[in-house]
Structure formats: structure tokens, C-alpha cells
MIDOSE-1310 file (N, C-alpha, C; in nm, 2 decimals, decimal comma, always signed):
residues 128
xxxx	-5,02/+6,97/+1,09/-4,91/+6,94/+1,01/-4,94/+6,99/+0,87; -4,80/+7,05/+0,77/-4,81/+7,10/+0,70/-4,83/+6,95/+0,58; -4,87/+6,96/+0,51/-4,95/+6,84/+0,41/-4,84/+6,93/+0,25; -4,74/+6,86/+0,22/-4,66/+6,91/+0,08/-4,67/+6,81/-0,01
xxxx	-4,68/+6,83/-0,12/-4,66/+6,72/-0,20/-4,50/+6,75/-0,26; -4,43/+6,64/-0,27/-4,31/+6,68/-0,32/-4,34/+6,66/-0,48; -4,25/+6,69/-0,57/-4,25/+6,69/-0,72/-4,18/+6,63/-0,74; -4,23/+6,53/-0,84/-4,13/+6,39/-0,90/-4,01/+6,46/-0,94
xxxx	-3,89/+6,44/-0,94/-3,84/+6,48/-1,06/-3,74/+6,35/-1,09; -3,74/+6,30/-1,21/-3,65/+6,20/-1,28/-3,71/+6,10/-1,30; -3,66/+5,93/-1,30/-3,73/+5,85/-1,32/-3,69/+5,76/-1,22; -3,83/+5,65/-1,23/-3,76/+5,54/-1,10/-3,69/+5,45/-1,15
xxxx	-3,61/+5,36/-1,03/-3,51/+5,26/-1,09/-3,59/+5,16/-1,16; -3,72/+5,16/-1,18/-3,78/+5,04/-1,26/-3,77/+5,06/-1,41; -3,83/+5,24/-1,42/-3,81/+5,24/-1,53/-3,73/+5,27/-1,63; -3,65/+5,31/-1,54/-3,45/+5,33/-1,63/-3,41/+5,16/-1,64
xxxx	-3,45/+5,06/-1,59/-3,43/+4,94/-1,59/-3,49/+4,86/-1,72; -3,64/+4,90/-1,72/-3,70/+4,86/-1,89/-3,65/+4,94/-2,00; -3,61/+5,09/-1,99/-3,52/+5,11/-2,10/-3,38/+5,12/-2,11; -3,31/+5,03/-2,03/-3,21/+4,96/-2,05/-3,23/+4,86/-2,09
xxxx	-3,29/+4,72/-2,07/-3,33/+4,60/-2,14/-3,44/+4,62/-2,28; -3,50/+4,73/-2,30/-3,55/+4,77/-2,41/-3,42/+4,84/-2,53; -3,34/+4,86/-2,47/-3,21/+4,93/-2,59/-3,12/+4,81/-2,62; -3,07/+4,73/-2,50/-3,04/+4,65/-2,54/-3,09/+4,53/-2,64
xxxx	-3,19/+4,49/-2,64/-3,28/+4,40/-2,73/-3,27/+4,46/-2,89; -3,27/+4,60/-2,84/-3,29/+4,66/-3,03/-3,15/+4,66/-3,08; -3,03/+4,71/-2,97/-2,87/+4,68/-3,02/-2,90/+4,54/-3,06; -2,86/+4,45/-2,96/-2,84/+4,33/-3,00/-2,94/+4,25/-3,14
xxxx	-3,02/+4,34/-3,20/-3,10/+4,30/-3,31/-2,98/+4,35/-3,43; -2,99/+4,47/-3,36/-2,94/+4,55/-3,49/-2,72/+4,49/-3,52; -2,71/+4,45/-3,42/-2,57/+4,41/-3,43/-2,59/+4,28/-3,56; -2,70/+4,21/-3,48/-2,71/+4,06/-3,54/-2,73/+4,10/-3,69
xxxx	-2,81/+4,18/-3,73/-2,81/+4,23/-3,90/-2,68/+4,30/-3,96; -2,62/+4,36/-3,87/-2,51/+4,42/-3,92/-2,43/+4,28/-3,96; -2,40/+4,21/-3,87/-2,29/+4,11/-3,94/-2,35/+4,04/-4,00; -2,49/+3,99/-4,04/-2,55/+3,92/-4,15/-2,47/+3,97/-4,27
xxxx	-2,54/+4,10/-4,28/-2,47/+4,17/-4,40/-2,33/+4,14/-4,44; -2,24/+4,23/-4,36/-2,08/+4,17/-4,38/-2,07/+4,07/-4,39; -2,16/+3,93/-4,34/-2,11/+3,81/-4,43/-2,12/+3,79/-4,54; -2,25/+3,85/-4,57/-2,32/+3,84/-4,73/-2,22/+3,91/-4,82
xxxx	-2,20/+3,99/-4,76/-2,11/+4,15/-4,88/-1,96/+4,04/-4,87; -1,91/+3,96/-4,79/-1,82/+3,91/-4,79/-1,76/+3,79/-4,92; -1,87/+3,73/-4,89/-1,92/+3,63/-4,93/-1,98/+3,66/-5,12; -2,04/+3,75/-5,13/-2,04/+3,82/-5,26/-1,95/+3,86/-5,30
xxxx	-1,85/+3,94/-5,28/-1,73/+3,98/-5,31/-1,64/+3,86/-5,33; -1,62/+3,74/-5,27/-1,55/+3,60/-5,32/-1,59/+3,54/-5,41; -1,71/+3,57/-5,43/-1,78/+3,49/-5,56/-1,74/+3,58/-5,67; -1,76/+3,69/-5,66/-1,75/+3,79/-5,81/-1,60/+3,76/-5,82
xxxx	-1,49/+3,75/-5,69/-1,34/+3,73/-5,72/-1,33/+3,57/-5,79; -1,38/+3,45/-5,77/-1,36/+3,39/-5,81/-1,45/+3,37/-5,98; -1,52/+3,41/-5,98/-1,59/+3,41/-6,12/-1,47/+3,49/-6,23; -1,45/+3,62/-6,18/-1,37/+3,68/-6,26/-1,27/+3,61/-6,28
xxxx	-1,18/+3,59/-6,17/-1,07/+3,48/-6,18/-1,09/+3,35/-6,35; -1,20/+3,29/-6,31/-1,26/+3,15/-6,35/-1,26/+3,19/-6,50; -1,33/+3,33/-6,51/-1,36/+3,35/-6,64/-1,22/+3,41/-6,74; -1,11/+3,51/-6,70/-1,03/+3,51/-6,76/-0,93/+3,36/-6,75
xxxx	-0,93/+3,27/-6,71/-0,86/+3,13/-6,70/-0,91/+3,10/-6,83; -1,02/+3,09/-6,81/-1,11/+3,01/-6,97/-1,03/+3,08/-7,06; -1,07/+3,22/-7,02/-1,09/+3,29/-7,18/-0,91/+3,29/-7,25; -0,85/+3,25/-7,15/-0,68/+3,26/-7,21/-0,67/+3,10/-7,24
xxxx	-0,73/+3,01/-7,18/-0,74/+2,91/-7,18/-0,78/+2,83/-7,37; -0,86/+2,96/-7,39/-0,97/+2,88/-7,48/-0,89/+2,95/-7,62; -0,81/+3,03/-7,58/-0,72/+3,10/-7,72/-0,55/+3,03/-7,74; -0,55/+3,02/-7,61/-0,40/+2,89/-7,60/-0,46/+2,80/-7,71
xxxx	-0,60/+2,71/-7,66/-0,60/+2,64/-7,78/-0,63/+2,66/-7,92; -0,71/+2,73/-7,95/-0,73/+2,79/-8,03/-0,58/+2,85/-8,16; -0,50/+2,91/-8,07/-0,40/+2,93/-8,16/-0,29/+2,87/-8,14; -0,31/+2,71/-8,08/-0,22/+2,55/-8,11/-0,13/+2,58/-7,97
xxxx	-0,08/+2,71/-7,89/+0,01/+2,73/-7,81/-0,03/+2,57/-7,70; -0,12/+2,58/-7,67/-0,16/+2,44/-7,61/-0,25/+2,31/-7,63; -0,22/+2,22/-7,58/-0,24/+2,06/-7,62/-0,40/+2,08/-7,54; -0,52/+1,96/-7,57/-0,59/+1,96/-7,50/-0,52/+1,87/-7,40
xxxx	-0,41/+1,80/-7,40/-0,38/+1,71/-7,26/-0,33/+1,81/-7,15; -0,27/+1,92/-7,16/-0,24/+2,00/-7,05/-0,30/+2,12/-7,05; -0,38/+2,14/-7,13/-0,48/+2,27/-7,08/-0,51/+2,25/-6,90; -0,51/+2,12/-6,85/-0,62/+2,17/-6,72/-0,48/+2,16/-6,64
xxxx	-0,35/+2,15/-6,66/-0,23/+2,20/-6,59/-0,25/+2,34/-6,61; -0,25/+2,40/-6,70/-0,24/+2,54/-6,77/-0,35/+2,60/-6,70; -0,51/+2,60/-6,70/-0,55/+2,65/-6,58/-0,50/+2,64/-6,45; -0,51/+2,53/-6,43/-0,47/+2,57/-6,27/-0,36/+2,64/-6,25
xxxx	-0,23/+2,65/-6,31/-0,13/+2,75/-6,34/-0,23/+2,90/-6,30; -0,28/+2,95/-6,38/-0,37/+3,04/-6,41/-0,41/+3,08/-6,29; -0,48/+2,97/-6,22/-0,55/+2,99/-6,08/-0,51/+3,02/-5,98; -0,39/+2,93/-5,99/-0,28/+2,94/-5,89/-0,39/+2,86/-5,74
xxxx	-0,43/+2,73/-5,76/-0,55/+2,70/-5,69/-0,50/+2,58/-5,69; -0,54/+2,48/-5,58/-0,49/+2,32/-5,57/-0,57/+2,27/-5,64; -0,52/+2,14/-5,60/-0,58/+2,03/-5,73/-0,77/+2,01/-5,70; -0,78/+2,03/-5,59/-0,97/+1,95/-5,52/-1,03/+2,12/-5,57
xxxx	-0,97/+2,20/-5,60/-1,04/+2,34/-5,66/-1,08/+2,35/-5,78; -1,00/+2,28/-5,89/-1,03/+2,28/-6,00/-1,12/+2,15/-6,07; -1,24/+2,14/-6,17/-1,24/+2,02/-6,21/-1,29/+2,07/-6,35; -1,21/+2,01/-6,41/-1,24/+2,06/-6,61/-1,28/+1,95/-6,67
xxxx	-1,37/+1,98/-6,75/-1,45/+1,87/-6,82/-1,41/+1,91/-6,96; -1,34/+1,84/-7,04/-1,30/+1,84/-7,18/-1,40/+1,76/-7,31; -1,46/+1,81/-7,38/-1,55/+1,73/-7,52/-1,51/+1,81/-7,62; -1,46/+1,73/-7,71/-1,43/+1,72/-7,87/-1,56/+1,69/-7,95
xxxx	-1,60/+1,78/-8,03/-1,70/+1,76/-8,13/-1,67/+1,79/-8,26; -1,61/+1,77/-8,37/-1,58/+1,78/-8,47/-1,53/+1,91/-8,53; -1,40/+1,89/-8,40/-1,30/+2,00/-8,44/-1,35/+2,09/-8,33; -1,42/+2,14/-8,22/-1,44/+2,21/-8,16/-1,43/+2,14/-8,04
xxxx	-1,34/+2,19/-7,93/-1,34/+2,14/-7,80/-1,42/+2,25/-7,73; -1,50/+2,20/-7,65/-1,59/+2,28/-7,53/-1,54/+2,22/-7,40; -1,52/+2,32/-7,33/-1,46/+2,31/-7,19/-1,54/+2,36/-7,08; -1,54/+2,28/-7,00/-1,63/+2,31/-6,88/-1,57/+2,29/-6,74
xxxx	-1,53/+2,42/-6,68/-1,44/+2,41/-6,58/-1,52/+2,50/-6,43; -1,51/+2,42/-6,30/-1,58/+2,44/-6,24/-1,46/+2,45/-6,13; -1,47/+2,61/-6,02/-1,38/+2,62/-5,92/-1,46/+2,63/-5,82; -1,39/+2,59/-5,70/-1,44/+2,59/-5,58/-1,38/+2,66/-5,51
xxxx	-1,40/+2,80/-5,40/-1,29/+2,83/-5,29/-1,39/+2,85/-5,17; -1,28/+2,83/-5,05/-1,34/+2,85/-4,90/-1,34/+3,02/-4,86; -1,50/+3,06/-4,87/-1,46/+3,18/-4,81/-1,42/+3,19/-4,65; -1,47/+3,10/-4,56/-1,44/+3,08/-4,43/-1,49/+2,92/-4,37
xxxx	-1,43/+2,93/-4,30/-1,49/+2,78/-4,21/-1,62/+2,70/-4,24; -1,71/+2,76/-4,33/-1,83/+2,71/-4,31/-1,86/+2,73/-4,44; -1,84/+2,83/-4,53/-1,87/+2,87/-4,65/-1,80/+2,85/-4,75; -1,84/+2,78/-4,87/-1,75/+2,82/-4,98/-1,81/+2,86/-5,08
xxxx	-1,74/+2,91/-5,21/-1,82/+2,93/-5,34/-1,77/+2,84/-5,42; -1,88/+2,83/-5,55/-1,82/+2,73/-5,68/-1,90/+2,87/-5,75; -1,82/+2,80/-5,87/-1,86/+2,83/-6,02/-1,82/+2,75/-6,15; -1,91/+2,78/-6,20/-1,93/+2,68/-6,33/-1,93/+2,76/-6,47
xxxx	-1,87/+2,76/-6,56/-1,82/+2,81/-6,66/-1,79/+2,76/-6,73; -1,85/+2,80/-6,92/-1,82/+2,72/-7,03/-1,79/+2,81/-7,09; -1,68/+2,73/-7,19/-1,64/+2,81/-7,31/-1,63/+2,70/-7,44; -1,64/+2,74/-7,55/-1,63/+2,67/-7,69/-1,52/+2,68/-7,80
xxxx	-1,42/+2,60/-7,82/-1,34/+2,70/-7,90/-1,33/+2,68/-8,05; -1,24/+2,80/-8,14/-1,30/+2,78/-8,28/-1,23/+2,63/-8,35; -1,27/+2,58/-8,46/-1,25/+2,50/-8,52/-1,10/+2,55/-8,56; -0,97/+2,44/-8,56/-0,88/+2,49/-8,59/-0,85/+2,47/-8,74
């Protein structure tokens, strides 16, 4: 009898098997960080929207009084106007110190189901 060795050629089903469950393990790693991120970048992008928001409210906020256009009793209508935000989003903290009101106004928004942002922000305004 003639004695041949045949020549492998390709791979066996075991081992196209480990590097299918070896590719998958690293996708499925790498999916799970990709959407970490987009929450994060999400979620940073709400906060910088609501800060900026927060901080031009003040700052228009703090010259209404300043140049008498507004009362300290309706300034925190007048933000929230501003915000255009319900009432459980806004909470303004008002002190009078001899002639200077300092305002301290803190928002809250839901970036999704599970997350939200605040911010806290002061302003001081001039003696009138």
C-alpha cells in the first residue's frame, strides 16, 4: 500500500470556533465602551447646556435688578421665564446685605431615565 500523507489545508471546526468566541468577547467589550462614552459625552453636553443656560438667566437676572427693571419679589418668576423650566427645576435662594442682593440659583434637568444634572450658581448684584 501506497503510505500519503495528505496536507492540512485550512482550519478545523474547533478552531474557527475559539476565534469566533474570541472576536466576539472583544466586540462585545468594545461595544460596551463605546456606549459608556456616548453616555458620558451625552451627559456632558447637558451639563455644559444647562450651565450656560443657568449662567446667562443670572447674568440678565442680576442687571434686571440692578437697573430697578425688576422687584426682588419676582425675580425667581423672571428666571424661570428665562428657563423656560417647571417649577421642581428651579430653586433661588435670595439674601439682602446692605444694599446688595446675592442670588443663589440652583437647576436641575433629566438627561434620561436615570440621570440628571444640577447646577449651582451665584451671582452678587451692585448696590443700587
Amino acid at each position: 500500500m501506497n503510505k500519503r500523507k495528505k496536507k492540512k489545508n485550512g482550519f478545523t471546526l474547533i478552531e474557527t470556533m475559539v476565534a469566533v468566541v474570541i472576536f466576539t468577547v472583544v466586540m462585545s467589550l468594545a461595544l460596551a465602551i463605546f456606549l459608556s462614552v456616548v453616555r458620558n459625552q451625552r451627559f456632558a453636553l447637558q451639563r455644559q447646556k444647562l450651565i450656560s443656560e443657568t449662567s446667562h438667566a443670572l447674568y440678565m437676572a442680576k442687571n434686571a435688578l440692578a437697573s430697578g427693571e425688576e422687584t426682588e419679589e419676582n425675580i425667581e418668576s423672571f428666571i424661570k421665564d428665562m428657563l423656560s423650566m417647571k417649577e421642581e427645576g428651579v430653586i433661588l435662594e435670595k439674601v439682602s446685605v446692605n444694599g446688595r442682593t446675592t442670588l443663589l440659583l440652583q437647576t436641575t434637568m433629566k438627561v434620561d431615565e436615570e440621570n440628571e444634572v444640577s447646577v449651582k450658581l451665584q451671582t452678587t448684584t451692585l448696590k443700587r
